[in-house]
N, C-alpha and C positions, 0 to 999 in steps of 0.2 A: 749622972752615974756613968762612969768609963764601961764601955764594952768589951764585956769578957768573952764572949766567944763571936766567933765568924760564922755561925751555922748558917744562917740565910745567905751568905752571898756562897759557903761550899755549896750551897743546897743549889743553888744558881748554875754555878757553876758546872754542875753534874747533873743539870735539867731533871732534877728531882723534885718534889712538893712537899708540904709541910703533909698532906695528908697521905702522899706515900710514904715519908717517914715514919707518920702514926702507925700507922697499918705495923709496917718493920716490928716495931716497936711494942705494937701491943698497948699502944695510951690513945688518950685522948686528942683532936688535931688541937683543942686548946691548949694544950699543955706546950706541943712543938709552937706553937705559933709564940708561946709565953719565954718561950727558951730562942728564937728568932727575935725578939725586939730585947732581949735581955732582962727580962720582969724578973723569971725565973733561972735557975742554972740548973742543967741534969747534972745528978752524982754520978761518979768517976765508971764505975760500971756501964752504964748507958751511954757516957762520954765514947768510951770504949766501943761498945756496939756500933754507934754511931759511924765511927773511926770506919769499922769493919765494914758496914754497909754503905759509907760511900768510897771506901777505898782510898783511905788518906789517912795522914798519919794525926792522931791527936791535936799534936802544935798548928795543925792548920785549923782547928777550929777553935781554941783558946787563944788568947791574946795574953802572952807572958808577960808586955811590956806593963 
């Protein structure tokens, strides 16, 4: 499966955690860690939030190619 988003290395990058993003977020740390290896994708809303709480644009965490 091609990987569609970058979340684990922005999360990296921003010395952030799969379970600080839960928290953020209001889910499960399963859920982010399932959206980190790419099992799962969050919908566009939460893409969004995302965006918002690490402070980056979208396209840094989806892979358009």
């Amino acid at each position: 499966m091609e990987e569609l988003n970058q979340l684990k290395l922005v999360l990296v990058k921003n010395k952030k955690t799969n379970k600080w993003l839960a928290e953020q977020l209001g889910v499960n740390q399963t859920t982010v860690s399932k959206w980190c290896t790419n099992t799962t994708q969050p919908d566009l809303a939460t893409l969004k939030r995302i965006s918002e709480l690490l402070n980056v644009n979208v396209s840094e965490i989806i892979n358009f190619d």
